[in-house]
C-alpha positions as CSV (number, residue, x, y, z in Angstrom):
1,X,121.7,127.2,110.1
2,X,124.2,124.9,111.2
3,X,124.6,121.3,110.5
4,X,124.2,120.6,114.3
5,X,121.3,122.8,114.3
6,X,119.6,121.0,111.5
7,X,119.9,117.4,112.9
8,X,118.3,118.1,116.0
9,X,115.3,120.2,114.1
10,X,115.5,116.4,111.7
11,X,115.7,114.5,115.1
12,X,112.6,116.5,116.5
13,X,110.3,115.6,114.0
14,X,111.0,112.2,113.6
15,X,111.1,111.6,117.2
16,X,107.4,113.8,117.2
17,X,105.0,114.0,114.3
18,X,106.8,112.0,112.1
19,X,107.4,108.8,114.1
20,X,102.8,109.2,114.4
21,X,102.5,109.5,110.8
22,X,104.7,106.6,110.1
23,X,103.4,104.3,112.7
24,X,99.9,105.2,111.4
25,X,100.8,103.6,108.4
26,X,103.2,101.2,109.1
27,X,101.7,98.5,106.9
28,X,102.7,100.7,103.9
29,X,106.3,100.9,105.5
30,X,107.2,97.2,106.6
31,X,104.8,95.4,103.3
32,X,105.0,98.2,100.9
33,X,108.8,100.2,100.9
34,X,110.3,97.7,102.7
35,X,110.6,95.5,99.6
36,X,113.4,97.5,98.3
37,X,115.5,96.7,101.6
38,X,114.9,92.9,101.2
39,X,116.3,93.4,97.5
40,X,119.3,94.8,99.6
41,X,120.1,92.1,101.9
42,X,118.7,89.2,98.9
43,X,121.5,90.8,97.0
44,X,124.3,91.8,99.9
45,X,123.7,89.5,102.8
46,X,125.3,89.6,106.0
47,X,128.2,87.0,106.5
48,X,126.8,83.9,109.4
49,X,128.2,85.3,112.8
50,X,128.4,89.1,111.4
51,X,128.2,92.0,113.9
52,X,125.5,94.5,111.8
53,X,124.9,98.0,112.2
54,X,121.1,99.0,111.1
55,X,121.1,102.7,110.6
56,X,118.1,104.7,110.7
57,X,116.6,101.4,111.8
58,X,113.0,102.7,112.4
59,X,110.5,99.7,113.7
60,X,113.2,97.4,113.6
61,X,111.8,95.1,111.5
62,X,115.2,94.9,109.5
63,X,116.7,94.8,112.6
64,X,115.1,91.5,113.4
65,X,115.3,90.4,109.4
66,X,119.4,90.4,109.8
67,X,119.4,89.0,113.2
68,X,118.0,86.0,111.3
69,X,121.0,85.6,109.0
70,X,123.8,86.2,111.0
71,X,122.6,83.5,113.4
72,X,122.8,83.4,117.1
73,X,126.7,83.9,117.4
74,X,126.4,87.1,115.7
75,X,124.6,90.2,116.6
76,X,122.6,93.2,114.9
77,X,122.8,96.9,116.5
78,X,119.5,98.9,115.2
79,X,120.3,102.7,115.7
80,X,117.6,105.7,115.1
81,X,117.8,108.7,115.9
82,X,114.4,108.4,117.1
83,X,114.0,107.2,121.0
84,X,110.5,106.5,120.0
85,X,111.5,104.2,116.9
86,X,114.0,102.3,119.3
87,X,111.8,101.8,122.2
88,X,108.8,100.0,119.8
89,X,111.8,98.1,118.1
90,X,113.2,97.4,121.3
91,X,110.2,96.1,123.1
92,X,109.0,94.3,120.0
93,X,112.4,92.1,120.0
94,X,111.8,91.0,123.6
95,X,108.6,90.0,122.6
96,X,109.6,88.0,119.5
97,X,112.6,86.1,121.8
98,X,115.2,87.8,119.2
99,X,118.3,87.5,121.4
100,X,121.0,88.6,119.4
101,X,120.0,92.4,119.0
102,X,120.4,95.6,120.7
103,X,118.8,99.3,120.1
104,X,120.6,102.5,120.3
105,X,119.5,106.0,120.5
106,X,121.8,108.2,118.6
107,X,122.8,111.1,116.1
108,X,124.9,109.2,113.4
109,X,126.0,112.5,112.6
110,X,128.3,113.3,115.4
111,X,128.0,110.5,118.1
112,X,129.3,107.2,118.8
113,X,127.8,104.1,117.6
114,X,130.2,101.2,118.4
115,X,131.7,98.5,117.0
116,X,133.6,97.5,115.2
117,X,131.1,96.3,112.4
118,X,131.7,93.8,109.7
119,X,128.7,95.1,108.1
120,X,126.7,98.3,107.9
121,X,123.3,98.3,106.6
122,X,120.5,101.3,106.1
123,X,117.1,100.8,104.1
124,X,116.3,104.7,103.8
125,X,118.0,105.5,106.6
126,X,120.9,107.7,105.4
127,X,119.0,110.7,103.4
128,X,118.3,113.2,106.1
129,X,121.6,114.0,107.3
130,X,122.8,117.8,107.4
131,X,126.4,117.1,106.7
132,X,126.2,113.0,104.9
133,X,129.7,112.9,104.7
134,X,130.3,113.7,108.6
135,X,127.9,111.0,109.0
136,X,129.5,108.4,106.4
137,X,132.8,109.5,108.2
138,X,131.7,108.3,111.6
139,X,130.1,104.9,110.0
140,X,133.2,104.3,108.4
141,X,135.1,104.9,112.0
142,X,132.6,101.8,113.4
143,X,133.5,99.4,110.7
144,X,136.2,96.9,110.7
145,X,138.9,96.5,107.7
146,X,137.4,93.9,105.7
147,X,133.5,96.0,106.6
148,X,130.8,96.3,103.3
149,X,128.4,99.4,103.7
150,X,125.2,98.3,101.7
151,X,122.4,101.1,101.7
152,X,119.4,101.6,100.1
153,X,118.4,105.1,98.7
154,X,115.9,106.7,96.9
155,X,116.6,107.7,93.0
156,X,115.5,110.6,91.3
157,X,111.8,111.9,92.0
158,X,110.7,111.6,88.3
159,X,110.8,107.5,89.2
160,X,109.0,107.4,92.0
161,X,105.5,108.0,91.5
162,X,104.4,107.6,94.7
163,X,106.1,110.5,96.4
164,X,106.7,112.6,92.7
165,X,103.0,112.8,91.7
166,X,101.4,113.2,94.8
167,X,104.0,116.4,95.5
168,X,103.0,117.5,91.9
169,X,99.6,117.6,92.4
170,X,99.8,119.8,96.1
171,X,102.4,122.1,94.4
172,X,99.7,122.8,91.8
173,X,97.1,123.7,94.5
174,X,98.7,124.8,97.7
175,X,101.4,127.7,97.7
176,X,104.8,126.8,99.4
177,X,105.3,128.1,102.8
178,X,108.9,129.6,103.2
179,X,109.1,129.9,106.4
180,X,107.2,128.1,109.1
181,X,107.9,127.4,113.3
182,X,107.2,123.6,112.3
183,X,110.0,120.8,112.3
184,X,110.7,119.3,109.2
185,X,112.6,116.2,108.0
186,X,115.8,117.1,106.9
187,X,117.1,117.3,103.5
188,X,114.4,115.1,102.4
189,X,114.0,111.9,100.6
190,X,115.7,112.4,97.4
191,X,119.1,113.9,98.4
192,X,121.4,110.6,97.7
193,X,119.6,110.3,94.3
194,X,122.6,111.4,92.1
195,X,125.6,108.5,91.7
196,X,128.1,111.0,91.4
197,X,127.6,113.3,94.0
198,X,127.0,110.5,96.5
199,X,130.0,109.0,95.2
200,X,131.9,112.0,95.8
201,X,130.6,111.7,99.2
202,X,131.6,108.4,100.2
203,X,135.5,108.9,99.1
204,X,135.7,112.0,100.8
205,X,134.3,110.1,103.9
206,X,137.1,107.5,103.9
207,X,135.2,104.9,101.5
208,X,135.7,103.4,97.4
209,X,134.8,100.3,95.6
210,X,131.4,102.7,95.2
211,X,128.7,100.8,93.3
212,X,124.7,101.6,92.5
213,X,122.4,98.9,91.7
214,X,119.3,100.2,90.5
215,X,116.0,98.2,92.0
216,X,112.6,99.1,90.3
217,X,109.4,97.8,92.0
218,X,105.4,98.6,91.8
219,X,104.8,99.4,95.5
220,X,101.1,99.7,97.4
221,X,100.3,102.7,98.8
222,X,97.0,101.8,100.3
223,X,94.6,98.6,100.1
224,X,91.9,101.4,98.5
225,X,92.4,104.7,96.8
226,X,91.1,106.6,99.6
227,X,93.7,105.0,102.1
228,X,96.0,105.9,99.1
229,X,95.4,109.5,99.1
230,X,95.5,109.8,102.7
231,X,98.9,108.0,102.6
232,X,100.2,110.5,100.5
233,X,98.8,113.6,102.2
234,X,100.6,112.8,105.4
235,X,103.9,110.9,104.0
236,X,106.7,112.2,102.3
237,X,106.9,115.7,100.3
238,X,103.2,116.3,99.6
239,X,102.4,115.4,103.2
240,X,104.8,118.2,104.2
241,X,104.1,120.9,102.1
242,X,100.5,120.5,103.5
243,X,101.6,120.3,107.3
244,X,103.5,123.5,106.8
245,X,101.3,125.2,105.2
246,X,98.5,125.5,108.0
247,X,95.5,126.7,107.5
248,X,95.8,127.7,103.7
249,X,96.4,124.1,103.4
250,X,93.2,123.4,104.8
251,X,91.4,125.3,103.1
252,X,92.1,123.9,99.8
253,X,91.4,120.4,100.6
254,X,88.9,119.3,98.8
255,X,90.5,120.6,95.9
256,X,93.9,118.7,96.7
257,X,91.8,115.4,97.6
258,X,89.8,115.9,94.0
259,X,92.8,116.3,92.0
260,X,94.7,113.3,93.8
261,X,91.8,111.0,93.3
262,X,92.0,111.6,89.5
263,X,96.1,111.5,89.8
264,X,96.4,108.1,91.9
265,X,92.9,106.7,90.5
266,X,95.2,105.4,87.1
267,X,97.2,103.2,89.7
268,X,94.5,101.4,91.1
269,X,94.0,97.6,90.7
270,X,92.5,94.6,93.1
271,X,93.9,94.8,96.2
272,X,94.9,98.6,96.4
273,X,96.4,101.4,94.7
274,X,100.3,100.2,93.4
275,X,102.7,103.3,92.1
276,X,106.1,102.5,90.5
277,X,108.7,102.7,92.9
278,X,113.2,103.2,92.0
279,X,115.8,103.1,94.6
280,X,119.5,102.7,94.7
281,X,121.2,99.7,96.0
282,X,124.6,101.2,96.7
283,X,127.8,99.5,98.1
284,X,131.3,100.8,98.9
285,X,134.6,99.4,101.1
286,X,136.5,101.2,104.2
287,X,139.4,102.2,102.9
């Protein structure tokens, strides 16, 4: 299937059952992962008067975040490819007053985004692309000269409990599907875990100065186990494997439910069920 192909079959489902799951458990999204973009932006601020690019902006709460530091002579541009994303992000800076912002619906892939930008940002926002370095390519076209990428990326699976042992568990329980009519994701969350690969990526994409911070952080999944195991039946791998797999999914359950209370059970503390968390901070210069 081709690249082009693939990003509107990505776009789809974020756009449709992916933009409901997320929004159904926001709270996780905008208290839980977003910690590991405010590690990005303590550590790689915007400059005061900085036109920002926010890719993959989702809610837009980040959006809002940098519009906050670059102050009212500069300006953040949230893009998703999502119009559902950018019309709750939209409508939610109007209501806040946030002045300095705009939203735009678009495929980061292949169209245009504007510019030029001093600084792009993305907080999990870069993973899903068919063809990353067509994507980096057309980021790097937006940015000016003197421009810093900072994004933030998942790291390998085996770090993130709260995606890697609720996929473990399903895998165990509920056969893969091979082939299914559904829309799925893209090439999922992990796919800019490996330095030198994504490296690789960025140079060939018109970028260098390519660093990785590492950023680990215990992260809540839900304020009780049973919102917990919910979360991670309808977010992330584990979620998907069990959409796509229908009715033989749904038939085995109970079984998935029992085995993820026992799994997600040795997390829980006061206040709700915290997994350990590892993401990439990475950085890298136009050329």
């Amino acid at each position: 299937m081709e690249a082009q192909q693939l990003n509107a079959e990505a776009i789809e489902a974020w756009n449709g059952i992916l933009f409901q799951k997320f929004n159904r458990f926001r709270y996780v999204m905008t208290t839980g992962l977003a910690g590991h973009g405010d590690e990005n932006i303590r550590r790689h601020p915007p400059a005061e008067s900085a036109r920002v690019l926010d890719v993959g902006c989702g809610f837009g709460d980040s959006v809002q975040q940098l519009a906050r530091l670059v102050g009212p002579r500069g300006e953040v541009v949230g893009v998703d490819c999502a119009a559902n994303f950018i019309e709750l992000g939209r409508s939610e800076a109007e209501r806040d007053g946030v002045r300095n912002v705009r939203f735009l619906v678009a495929d980061v892939q292949t169209e245009p985004l504007g510019g030029p930008y001093d600084h792009v940002f993305s907080r999990f926002g870069t993973m899903f692309f068919a063809s990353p370095v067509a994507a980096l390519r057309n980021l790097r076209r937006t940015m000016t000269g003197g421009g810093k990428l900072s994004m933030t990326v998942w790291r390998q699976r085996e770090d993130n409990a709260w995606l890697h042992e609720a996929e473990r568990c399903v895998k165990a329980i509920v056969p893969m599907t091979e082939q299914s009519d559904e829309p799925t994701c893209g090439p999922g969350p992990f796919s800019m875990a490996g330095p030198d690969m994504v490296s690789a990526q960025l140079i060939a994409a018109g970028f260098d100065r390519v660093t990785f911070e590492r950023y680990d952080t215990a992260i809540c999944i839900g304020r009780s186990l049973d919102e917990a195991i919910d979360f991670a039946l309808t977010i992330g791998p584990a979620g998907e494997i069990m959409r796509l797999g229908g009715d033989e999914a749904e038939r085995r359950r109970p079984e998935v439910v029992s085995a993820l209370r026992d799994t997600l059970g040795a997390y829980a503390r006061e206040g709700g069920v915290y997994t350990p968390s590892s993401s990439w901070i990475i950085t890298a210069r136009p050329v």
